[in-house]
C-alpha positions in Angstrom: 152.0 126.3 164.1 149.3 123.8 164.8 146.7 126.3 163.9 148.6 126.8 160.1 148.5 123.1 159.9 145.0 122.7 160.5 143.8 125.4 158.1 145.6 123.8 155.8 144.1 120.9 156.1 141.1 122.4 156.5 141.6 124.3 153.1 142.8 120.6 151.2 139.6 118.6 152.7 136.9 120.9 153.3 134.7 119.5 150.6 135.1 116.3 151.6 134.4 117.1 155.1 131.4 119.1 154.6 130.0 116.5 152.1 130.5 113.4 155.0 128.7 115.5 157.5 126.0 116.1 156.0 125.8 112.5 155.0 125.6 111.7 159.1 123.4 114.3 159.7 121.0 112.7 157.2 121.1 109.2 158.7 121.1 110.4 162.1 117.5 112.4 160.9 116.3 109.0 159.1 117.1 107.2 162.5 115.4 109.6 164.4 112.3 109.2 162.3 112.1 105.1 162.1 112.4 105.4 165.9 110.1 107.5 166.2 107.5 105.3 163.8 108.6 102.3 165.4 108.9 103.0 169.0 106.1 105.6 169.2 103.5 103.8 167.6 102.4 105.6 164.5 102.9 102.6 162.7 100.8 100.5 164.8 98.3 103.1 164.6 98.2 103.0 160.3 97.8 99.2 160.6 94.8 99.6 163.2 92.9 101.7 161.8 93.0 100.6 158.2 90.1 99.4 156.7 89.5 96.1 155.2 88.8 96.2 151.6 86.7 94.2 149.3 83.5 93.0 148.4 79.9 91.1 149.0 78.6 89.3 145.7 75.1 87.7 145.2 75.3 84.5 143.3 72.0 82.7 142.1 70.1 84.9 145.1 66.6 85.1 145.7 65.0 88.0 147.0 62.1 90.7 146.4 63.0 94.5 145.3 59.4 95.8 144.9 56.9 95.7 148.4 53.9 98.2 149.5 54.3 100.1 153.1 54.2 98.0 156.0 55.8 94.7 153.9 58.6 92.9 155.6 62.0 92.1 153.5 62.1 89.3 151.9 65.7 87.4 151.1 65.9 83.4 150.1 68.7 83.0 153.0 68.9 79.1 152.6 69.5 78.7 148.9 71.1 82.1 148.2 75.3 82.2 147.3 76.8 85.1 149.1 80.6 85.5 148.7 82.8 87.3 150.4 86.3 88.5 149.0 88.2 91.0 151.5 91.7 92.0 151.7 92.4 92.4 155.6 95.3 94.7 156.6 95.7 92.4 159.2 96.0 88.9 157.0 98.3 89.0 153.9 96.6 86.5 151.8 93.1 87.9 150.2 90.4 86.4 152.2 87.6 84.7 149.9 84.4 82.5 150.5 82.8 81.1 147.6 79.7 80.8 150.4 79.7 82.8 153.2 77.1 81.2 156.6 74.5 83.1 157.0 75.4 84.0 160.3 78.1 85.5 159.2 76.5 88.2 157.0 73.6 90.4 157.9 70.9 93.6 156.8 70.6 97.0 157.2 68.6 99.5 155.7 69.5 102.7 153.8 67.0 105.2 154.4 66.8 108.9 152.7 66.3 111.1 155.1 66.8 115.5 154.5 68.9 114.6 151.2 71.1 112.0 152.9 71.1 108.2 153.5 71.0 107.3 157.3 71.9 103.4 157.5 69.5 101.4 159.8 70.6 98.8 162.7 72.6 95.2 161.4 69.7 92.7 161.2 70.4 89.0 161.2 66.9 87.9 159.8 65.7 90.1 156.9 62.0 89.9 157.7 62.6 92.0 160.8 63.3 94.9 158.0 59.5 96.5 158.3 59.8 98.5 154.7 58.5 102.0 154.1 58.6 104.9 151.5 61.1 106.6 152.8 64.4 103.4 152.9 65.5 103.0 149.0 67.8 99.8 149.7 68.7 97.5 152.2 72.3 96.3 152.3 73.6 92.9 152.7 76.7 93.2 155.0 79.7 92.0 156.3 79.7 90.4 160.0 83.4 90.6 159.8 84.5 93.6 157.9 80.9 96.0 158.3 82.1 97.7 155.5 82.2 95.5 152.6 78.4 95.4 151.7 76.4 95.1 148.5 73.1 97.1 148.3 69.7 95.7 147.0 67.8 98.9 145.7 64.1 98.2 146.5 61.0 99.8 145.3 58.3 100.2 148.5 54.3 101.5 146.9 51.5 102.5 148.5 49.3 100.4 150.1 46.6 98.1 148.7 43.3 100.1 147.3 40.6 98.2 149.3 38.5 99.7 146.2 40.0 98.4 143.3 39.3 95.4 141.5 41.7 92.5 141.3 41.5 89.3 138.5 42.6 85.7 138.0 43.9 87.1 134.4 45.0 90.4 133.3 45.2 90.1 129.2 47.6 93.6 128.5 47.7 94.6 124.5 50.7 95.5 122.8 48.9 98.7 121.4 48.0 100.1 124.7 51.4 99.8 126.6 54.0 102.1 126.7 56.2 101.9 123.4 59.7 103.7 123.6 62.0 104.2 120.7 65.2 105.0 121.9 64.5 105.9 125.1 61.7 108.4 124.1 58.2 107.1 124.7 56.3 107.7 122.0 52.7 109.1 122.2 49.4 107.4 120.7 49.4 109.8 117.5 52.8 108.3 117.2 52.2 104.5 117.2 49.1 105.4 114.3 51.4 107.6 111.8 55.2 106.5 112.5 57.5 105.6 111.0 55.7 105.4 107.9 51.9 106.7 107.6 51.7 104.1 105.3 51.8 100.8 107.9 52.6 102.8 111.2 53.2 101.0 114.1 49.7 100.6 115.0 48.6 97.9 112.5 44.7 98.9 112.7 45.9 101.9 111.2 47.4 103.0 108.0 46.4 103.0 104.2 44.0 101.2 102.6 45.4 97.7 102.3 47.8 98.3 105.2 45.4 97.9 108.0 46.4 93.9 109.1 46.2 92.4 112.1 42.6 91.8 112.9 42.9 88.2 114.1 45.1 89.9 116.8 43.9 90.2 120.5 42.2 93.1 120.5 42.2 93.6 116.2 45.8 94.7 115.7 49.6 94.9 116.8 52.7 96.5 117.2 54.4 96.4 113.6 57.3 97.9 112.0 59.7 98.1 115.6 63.1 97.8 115.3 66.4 97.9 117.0 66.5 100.6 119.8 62.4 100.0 120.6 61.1 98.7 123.7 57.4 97.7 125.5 56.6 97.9 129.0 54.0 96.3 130.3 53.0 97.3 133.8 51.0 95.6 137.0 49.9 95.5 140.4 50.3 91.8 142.3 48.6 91.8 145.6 51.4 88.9 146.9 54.8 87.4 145.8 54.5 84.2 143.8 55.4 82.8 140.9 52.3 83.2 137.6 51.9 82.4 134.0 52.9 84.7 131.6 51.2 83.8 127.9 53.2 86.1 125.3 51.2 86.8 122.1 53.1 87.3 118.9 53.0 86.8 115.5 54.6 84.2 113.2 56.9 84.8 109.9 57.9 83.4 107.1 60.5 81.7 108.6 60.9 80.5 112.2 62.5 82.5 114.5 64.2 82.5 118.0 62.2 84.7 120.6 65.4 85.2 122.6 67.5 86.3 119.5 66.4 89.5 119.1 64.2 90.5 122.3 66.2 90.8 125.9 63.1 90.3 128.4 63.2 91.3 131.9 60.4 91.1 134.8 61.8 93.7 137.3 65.1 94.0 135.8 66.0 90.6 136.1 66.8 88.8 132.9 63.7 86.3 131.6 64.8 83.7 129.1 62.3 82.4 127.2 63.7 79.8 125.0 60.5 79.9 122.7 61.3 79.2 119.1 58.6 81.4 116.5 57.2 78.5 114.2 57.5 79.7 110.7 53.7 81.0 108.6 55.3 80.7 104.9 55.4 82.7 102.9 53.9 86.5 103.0 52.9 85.5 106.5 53.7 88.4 109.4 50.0 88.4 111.2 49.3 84.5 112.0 48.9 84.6 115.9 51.0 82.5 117.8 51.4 82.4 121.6 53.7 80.5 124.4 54.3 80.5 127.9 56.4 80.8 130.7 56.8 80.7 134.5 57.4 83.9 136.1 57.7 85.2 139.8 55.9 88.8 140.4 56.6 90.6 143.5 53.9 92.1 145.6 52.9 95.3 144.5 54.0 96.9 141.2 55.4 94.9 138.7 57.6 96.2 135.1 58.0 93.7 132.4 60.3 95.0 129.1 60.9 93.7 125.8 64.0 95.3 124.2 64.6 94.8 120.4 68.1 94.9 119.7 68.2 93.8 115.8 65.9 93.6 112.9 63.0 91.8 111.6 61.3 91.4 114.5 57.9 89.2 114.9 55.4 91.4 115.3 54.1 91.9 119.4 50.8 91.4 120.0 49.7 91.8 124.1 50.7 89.5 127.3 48.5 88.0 129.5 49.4 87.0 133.1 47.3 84.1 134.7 47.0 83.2 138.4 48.3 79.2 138.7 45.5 78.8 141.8 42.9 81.3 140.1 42.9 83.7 143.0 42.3 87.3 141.6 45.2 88.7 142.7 46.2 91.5 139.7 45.4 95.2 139.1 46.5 97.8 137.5 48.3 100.8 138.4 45.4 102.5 140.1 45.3 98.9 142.6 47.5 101.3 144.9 47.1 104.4 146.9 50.6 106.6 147.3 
């Protein structure tokens, strides 16, 4: 009788019954597992060995990128801005330093080694970095969190030619430097029939009537450039220290803003001139005119650019670099041995 009565029961509710069980099978599973994460530690272990996240930026820094073997690192540590934003796993706010202490931040090399980059030892002072051919950056790092870092790509020559010959002044024509037009660098057949074989580049050249320029440096200029073109002018300093740079150009008709037009950069950091092109009058586009500014070079080899990023340029004419103390201290590219 009792067995009838709980079959029939069994028959009225059994979808109900099979539905709550597996509900508190379920909960009993999820239990079992939040003990388990809580209790046993895996939690604890996630939180511990989660990285801090983030980053190192340079504001307003001072520091060298291009050396020759056996030159020790250079980095302006008392008027440089590092800052420091992290997000610690550990902290819920973000962490952020407009200016980090320098003791609180340190260097290490990057060095290529088989294909790979092997990282050197933290240093506190960067002139205990001894540079070589083979390390291609050295990082600024994180104290704190060792990996947040920012890396400074650096550029490590030969050593000095005790054979070549060095100059107060190095005068470097337009003419004779590399000329790229969109990103091809044109050759010097180029420069004396492009774009038009008319009044090429190459101002001592062309047809009769074309040929301008000869109160230039050196009899002529760069004509004709436009948007997409860019010179580069390169030398050898035999120390790190700041120069005169004389840029030769051209007046036109009207006067003109250096900087609007030409992006200039010594070692791919950003030059602004503020120079201001007089105007010649009219039909005037080969009156030389010159100005100067103060620039740093870095020991060893030196790139200065001039990229033209609209139209009616002025036309370029050559730079000239000038030692403020009048040691010889410039070369060219033959100044050092690889």
């Amino acid at each position: 009788m009792q067995t009838e009565k709980l079959k029939s029961v069994w028959n009225k509710y059994k979808t109900i019954i099979v539905s709550v069980a597996a509900v508190v099978l379920a909960l009993g599973f999820v239990g079992s597992m939040l003990g388990a994460v809580f209790s046993g530690g895996e939690l604890i272990e996630k939180v511990e060995t989660e990285k801090a996240r983030g980053l190192l930026q340079l504001d307003n820094a001072a520091y060298a990128t291009g050396y020759l073997v056996g030159d020790t690192f250079w980095f302006d540590t008392e008027n440089s801005k590092v800052a420091l934003i992290a997000k610690d796993p550990l902290i819920d706010h973000i962490v952020k330093i407009n200016d980090l202490p320098q003791s609180e931040y340190g260097f290490r090399t990057v060095r290529e080694s088989d294909g790979e980059d092997v990282l050197g030892e933290l240093v506190n002072d960067p002139s205990d970095i001894v540079l070589d051919k083979s390390i291609k950056a050295v990082e600024v790092v994180s104290k704190k969190y060792p990996d947040i870092k920012t890396p400074i790509d650096v550029t490590v020559s030969g050593r000095l030619n005790p054979e070549a010959k060095f100059f107060a002044e190095m005068l470097i024509e337009a003419e004779k430097t590399n000329l790229y037009r969109d990103g091809e660098l044109l050759t010097e057949e180029q420069k004396k029939t492009q774009p038009d074989p008319d009044k090429p580049y190459l101002s001592s050249a062309g047809s009769a009537g074309n040929i301008k320029g000869t109160d230039c440096s050196g009899g002529a200029c760069i004509r004709n450039f436009s948007s997409g073109m860019q010179f580069e002018f390169e030398l050898v300093c035999s120390e790190r220290t700041n120069v005169s740079l004389e840029i030769l150009v051209c007046k036109r008709p009207q006067a003109t803003l250096f900087d609007n037009g030409f992006v200039t950069k010594l070692n791919g950091f950003d030059i602004k001139t503020d120079a201001t092109i007089p105007e010649g009058g009219s039909g005037s586009y080969f009156t030389p005119y010159s100005f100067t500014v103060t620039v740093m070079l870095q020991r060893g080899y030196n790139v200065l650019t001039f990229d033209y990023g609209k139209s009616n340029p002025v036309n370029f004419d050559a730079v000239k670099f000038v030692s403020l103390d009048g040691n010889a201290i410039f070369g060219g590219l033959d100044a050092v041995l690889n």
